[in-house]
N, C-alpha and C positions, 0 to 999 in steps of 0.2 A: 494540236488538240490535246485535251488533258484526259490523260491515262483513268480508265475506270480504275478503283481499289475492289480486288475481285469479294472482299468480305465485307461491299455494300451492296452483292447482287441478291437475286433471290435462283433459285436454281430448280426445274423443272421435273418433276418423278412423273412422266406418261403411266394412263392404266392399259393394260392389256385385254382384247378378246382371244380367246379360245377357236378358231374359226371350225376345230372338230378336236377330239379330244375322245383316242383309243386306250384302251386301256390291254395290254397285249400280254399281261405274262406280271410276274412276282417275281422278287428273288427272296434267296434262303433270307437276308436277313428282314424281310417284311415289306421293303420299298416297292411302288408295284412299277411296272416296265410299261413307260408311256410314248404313244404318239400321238403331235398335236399341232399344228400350225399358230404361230403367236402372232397378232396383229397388234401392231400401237396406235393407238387413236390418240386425237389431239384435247383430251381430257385429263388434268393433273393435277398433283400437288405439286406444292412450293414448299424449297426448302431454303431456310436461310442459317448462316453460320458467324457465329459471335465468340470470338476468344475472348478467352477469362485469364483471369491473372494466376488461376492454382490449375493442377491437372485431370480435375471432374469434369466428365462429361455428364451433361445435365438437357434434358428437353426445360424449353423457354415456356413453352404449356402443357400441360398434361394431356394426354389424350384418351376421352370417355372410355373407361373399360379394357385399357392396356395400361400393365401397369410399367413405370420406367426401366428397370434395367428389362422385361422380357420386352420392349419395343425395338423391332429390328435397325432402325435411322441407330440410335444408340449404342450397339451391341456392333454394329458396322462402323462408329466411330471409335470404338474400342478397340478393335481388330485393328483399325490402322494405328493408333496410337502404338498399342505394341510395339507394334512391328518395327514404327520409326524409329523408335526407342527414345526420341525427343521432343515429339509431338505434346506441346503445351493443352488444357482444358477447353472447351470448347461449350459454348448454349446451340442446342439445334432449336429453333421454331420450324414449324411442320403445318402451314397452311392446308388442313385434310379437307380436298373436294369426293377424293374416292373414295365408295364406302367401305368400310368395313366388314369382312366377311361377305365380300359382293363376288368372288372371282375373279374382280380383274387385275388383281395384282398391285394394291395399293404399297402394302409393308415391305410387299419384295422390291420394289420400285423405288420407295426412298430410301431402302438400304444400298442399291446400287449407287444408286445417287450420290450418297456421301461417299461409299467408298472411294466413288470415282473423284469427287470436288475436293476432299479433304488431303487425298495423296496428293493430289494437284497444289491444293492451299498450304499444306503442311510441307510440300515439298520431301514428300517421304519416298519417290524414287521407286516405286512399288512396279513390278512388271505387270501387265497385262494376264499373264500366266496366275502371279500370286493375285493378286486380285479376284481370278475365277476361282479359287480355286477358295479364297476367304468368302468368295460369293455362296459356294455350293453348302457351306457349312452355316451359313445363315438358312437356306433356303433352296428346295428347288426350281424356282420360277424366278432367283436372284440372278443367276450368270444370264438369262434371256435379256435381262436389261444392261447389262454390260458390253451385252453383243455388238450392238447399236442402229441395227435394222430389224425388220423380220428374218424370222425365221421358223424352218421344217425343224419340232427336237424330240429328241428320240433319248432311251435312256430312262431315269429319272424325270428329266426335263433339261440336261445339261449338257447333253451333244449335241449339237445344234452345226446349222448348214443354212445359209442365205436363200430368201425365197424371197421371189418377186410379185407381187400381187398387185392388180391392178385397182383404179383411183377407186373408194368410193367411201360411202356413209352408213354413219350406223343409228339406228334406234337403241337405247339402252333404258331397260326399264329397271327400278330398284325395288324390290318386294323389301317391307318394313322387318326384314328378320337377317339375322347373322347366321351363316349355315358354317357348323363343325366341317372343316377339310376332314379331320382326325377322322369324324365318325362316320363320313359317306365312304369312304378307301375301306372302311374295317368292316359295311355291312354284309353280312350273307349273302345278299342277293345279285352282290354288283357283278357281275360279267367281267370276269379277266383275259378273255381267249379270244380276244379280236384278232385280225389276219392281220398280218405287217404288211406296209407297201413300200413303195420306194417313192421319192421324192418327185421323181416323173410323172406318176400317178396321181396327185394331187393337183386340183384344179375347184376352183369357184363352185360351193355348193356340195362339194366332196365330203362321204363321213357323216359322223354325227359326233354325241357327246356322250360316254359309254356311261358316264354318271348321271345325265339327267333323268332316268325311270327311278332309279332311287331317290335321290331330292324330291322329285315330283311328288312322292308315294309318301315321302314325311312331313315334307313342306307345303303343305296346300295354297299359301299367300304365293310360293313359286307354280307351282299346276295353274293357278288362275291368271298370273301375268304371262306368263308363257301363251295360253288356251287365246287369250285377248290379241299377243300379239301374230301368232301365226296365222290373222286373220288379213294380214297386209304382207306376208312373206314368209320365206322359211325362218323362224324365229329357232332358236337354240339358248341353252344354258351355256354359260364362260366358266370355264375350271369349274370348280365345286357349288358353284353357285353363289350366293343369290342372285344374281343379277341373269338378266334373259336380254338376245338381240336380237336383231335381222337388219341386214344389208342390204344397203339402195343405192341404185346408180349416182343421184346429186341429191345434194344438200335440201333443194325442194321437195324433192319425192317424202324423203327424210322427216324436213321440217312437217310436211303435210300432216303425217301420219303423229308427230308427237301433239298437233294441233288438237287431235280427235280422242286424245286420253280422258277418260271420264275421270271424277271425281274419286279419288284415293289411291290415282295411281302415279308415283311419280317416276320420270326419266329425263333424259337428255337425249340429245342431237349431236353427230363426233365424226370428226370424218379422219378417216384409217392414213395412216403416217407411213411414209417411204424409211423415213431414219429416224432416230433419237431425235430428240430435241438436243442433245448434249453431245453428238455425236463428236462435231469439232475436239472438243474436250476427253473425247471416250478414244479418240486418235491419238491423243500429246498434245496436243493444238492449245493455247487459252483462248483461243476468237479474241474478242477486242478487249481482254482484259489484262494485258501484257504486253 
């Protein structure tokens, strides 16, 4: 059988939920001290990768409202280039299904993504080690996608421990507005003194989200999808917001409930991921493209 060429595939950036999200403490130099359980759902971008003949890294489209060198896919191509120190030019195309400013980890996600595809494509030899560690300096919620499962993180968002959660599905609604990460972590009012627990302690329905009464109080398009959907479950804000969930046993229960979305509300239907999608790859592995 004839061998894929791995720079005619396209390559999969999962988004994340939040399944609770403590906010437990600050450090001196302003980072606030998190705990959170990270779920991957089977909802994503697509990234594809194009060598070029000089050694710019260039996005193949633009993406509304990020401008190119601060989009993370880019800036995580650049890190590897470095590093290889022979790593040729590159076009990223970035197929964006996740929104924007929604919390589930759209930018951090396809920046893992290339780190992980292009050390593989480039053959830059890169540890696991350097790689988290090129993760952590793009973003807090980058080394989660590198992980390649769920996981309990603590920290920043960058120590992280394997957790296992069982099958299910999610509601995701998307409120029409982009919420500041920067400005809900900085308000007054946010609650830093959550309890720490241990990883034991965590189970289905555990917690809440120490940022949602702030969002709620600024974002009213987020208070009214929230308000809607906690009408079929425990619904909760993802990271910073925008976007709001809740959790259902199967795909019906699920589909049911996105069936009954009135008019101006848009979401999706996702059901919550054991591993990466890229896992084989996030291993050493190329799966069937080598």
């Amino acid at each position: 059988m004839e061998k894929l060429n791995p720079w005619d595939l396209r390559f999969p950036a999962p988004a994340k939920l939040n399944l609770f999200l403590h906010v437990v403490g600050r450090r001196i130099d302003g980072y606030h001290l998190l705990q959170t359980a990270f779920r991957l759902i089977d909802f994503c971008d697509w990234l594809r990768f194009s060598p070029r003949s000089d050694s710019d890294i260039r996005l193949a489209r633009a993406l509304p409202g990020i401008e190119e060198d601060a989009n993370l896919a880019v800036r995580a191509a650049r890190l590897v280039q470095r590093a290889s120190g022979t790593a040729p030019g590159v076009d990223i195309t970035i197929e964006k299904n996740i929104p924007i400013g929604g919390g589930l980890g759209g930018g951090s996600s396809d920046a893992a993504t290339t780190l992980a595809v292009l050390n593989r494509l480039w053959r830059a030899g890169l540890s696991d080690e350097i790689l988290s560690r090129m993760a952590l300096t793009l973003g807090a919620d980058v080394p989660f996608f590198l992980f390649g499962g769920n996981a309990f993180a603590e920290g920043v968002g960058e120590l992280l421990e394997p957790l296992d959660l069982p099958s299910a599905w999610y509601v995701v609604l998307v409120p029409p507005i982009v919420v500041s990460t920067r400005a809900i972590f900085a308000a007054q009012e946010l609650t830093r003194n959550s309890k720490t627990i241990k990883i034991s302690s965590f189970s289905a329905g555990f917690g809440k989200n120490d940022l949602e009464p702030v969002v709620c109080r600024r974002h009213g398009e987020v208070a009214a999808h929230l308000e809607w959907l906690k009408r079929f479950g425990d619904a909760r804000l993802s990271g910073s917001g925008a976007c709001v969930f809740a959790e259902f046993a199967t795909e019906r229960e699920a589909r049911s409930v996105l069936s009954r979305m009135p008019a101006g509300i848009r979401g999706f239907a996702a059901r919550g991921l054991d591993r990466h999608p890229l896992a084989a790859l996030l291993e050493g592995n190329w799966c069937s493209a080598e």
